[in-house]
N, C-alpha and C positions, 0 to 999 in steps of 0.2 A: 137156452142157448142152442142154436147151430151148430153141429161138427161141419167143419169147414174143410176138413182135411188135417194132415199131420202137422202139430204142434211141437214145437221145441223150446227151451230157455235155456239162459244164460246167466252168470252169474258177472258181473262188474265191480270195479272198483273206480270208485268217484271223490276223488282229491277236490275239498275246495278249499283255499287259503283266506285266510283269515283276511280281514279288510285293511287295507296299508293304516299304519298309524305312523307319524311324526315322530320322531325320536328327538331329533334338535326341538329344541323349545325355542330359542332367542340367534335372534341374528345379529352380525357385527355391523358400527353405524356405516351408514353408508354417505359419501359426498356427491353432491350436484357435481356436474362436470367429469366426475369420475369414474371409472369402468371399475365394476360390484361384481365379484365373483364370492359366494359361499357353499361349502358343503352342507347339502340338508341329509340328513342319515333317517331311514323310513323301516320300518321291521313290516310283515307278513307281505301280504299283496303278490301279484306277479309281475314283475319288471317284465320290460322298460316300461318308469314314469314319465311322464310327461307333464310338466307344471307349466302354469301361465298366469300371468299376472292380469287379473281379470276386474277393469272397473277402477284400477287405480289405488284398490285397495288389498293391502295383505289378509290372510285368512286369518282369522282371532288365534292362532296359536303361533303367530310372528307379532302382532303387538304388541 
């Protein structure tokens, strides 16, 4: 190795949160015709979530 000139370090601290999970398991039925509003409750991750209903179909832990 090269001396390059003066060298320094640092020490950090590196928070990473856990991956969001689902807390609501089941959702209330919903009607055609009718405007659907439900709380879904999600623990770790770092908000803001953004969901979207992709393909038509709910993700296997709304089934």
């Amino acid at each position: 190795m090269v001396n390059s000139g003066p060298v320094s370090s640092n020490s950090v601290t590196l928070l990473i949160n856990p991956p969001a999970q689902f807390v609501t398991s089941t959702l209330t039925t919903g009607l055609i015709g009718v405007p659907y509003t439900q709380a879904i409750n999600i623990t770790g991750g770092t908000p803001p979530f953004l969901f979207a209903f992709a393909n038509g179909v709910f993700p296997p832990a709304f089934r």
